[in-house]
N, C-alpha and C positions, 0 to 999 in steps of 0.2 A: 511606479505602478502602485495602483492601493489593490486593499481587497474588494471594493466594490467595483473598480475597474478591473477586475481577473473576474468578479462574479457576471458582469454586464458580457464580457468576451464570450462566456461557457455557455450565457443562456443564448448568445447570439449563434455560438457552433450547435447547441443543442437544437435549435428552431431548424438553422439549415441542414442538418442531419435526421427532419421528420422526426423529431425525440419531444419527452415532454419537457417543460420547463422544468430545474430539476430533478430530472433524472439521471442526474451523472451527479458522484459524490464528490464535494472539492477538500481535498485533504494538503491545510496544508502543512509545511515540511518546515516544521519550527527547530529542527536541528541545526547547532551552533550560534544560534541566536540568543538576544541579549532577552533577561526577565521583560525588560521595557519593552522591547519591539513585542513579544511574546502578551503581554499583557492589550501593547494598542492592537493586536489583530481581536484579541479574545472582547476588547472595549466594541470592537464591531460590531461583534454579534457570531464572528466562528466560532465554532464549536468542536469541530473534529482537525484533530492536528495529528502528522507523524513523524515520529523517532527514526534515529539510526540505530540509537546504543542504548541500551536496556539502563548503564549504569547513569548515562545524562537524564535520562528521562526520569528515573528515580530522586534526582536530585533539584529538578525542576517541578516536576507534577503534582506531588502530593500540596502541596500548600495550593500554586494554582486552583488545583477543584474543588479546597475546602470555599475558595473565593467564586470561584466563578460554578454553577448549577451546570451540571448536562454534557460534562467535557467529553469526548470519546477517542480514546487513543489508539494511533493504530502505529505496532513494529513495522519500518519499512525496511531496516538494514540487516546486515545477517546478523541470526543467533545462532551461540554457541551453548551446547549440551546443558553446561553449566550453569547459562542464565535462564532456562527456561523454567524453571518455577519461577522468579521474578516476572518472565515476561508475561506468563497465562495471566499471573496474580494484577499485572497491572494494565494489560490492551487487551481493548475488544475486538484484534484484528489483530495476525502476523502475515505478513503480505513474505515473508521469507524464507517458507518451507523447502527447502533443497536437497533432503539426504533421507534417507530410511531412519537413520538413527534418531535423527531429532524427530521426524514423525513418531517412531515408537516413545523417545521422551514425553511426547506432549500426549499420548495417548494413555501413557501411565498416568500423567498429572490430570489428565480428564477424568481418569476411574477415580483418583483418590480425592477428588475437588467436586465431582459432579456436575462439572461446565467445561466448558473448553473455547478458548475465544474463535471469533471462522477463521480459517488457513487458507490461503490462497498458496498455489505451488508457485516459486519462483522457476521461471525457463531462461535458460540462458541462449536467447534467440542467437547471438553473433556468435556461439560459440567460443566465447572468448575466454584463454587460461587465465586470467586477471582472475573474472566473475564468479561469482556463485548464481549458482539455478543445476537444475538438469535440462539436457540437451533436448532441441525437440523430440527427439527419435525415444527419448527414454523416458516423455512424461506422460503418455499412456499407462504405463505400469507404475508410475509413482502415484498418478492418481489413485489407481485400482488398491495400491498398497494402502494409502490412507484411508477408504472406504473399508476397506478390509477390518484395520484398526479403531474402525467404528467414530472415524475424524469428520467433524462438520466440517469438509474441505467444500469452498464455496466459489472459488475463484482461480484465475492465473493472475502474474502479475510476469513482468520482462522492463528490463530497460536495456532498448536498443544503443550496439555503439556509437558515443559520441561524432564521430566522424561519419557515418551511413545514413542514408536515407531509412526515415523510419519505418517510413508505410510496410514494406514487406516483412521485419518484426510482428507489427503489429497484428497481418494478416496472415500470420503465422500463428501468433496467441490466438486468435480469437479462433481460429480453424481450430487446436488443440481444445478450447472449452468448449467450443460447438459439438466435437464429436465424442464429447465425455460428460455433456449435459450438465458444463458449469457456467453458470450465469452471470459472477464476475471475471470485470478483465480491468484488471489492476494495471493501469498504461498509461503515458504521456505526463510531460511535466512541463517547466516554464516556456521551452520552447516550442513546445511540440504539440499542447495540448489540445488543442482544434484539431488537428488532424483525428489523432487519437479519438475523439470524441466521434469524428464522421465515420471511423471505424469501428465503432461499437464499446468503445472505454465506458468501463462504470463509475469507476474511479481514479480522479487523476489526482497527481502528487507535483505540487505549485509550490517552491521555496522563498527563492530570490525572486520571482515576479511581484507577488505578495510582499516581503519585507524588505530586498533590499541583499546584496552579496556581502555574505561569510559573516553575517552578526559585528558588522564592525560602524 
């Protein structure tokens, strides 16, 4: 699969989901991958790529954007307390808000920075002890909590388990942003992403479709 074959897929779920031609953001998911494969997607013409780990991405990105104009990086795995000045300083996007503690971190690094990249809550739809998110039942008040801390929080984001059917996930998140008047829903990825898209995805997270499995 290329990137022009994942982009031709999105605008064809886009069309059949009454949406506009890009109106779903395609992020892809250049974690573990090689500089090379990382540079042919970027030779495309993408633009917006995302991380798992604050420390790979620091070690891959700053040269990349001196090269390429326009990159926008978005955290999709968790952060931990400790990397989050690194993370604000370097993505325009955390799709992996989970805890009270690291919202009041990024809230202190908003005052002292004067930006703050959008936050998307991660939910952890299948409740699963594995994952990070908060459960559905608790991202009402997580929302309200980062609102409170004066967060451009702008989204949900979930990754359904592996084994389940996703759609009820999904129509789970987008119920939670619907009824807390957030606009993104950070959903679906290589497999799943059509669906996701017919469900209201804004942005979907495309890896191994796009480059190819495990950077090898």
């Amino acid at each position: 699969m290329t990137l022009a074959a994942i982009t031709e897929r999105l605008r064809v779920a886009e069309a059949l989901a009454g949406r506009d031609a890009g109106s779903v953001t395609l992020i892809a998911v250049s974690k573990v991958q090689t500089e090379e494969r990382v540079r042919a997607v970027l030779d495309q013409g993408q633009r917006i790529f995302g991380e798992n780990r604050v420390q790979e991405a620091q070690g891959r990105w700053p040269v990349l954007q001196q090269d390429y104009a326009g990159v926008s990086l978005h955290l999709i795995g968790p952060l931990q307390t400790n990397k989050a000045r690194a993370a604000v300083e370097m993505f325009d996007a955390i799709h992996s808000v989970d805890r009270l503690k690291l919202a009041q971190t990024l809230a202190r690094l908003a005052q002292e920075r004067g930006h703050c990249p959008q936050l998307f809550v991660q939910v952890n739809t299948g409740a699963e002890s594995q994952k990070a998110g908060v459960l559905p039942e608790d991202a009402d008040q997580m929302i309200a909590q980062m609102r409170g801390l004066d967060l451009p929080v702008v989204g949900a984001m979930c990754i359904p388990p592996f084994d389940e059917d996703p759609a009820p996930h999904f129509r789970t998140l987008a119920g939670i942003a619907a009824r807390n008047g957030l606009a993104g829903l950070s959903m679906g990825m290589s497999d799943d992403f059509e669906l996701a898209v017919a469900l209201g995805a804004t942005h979907i997270r495309v890896g191994s479709a796009i480059f190819g499995t495990r950077g090898g």
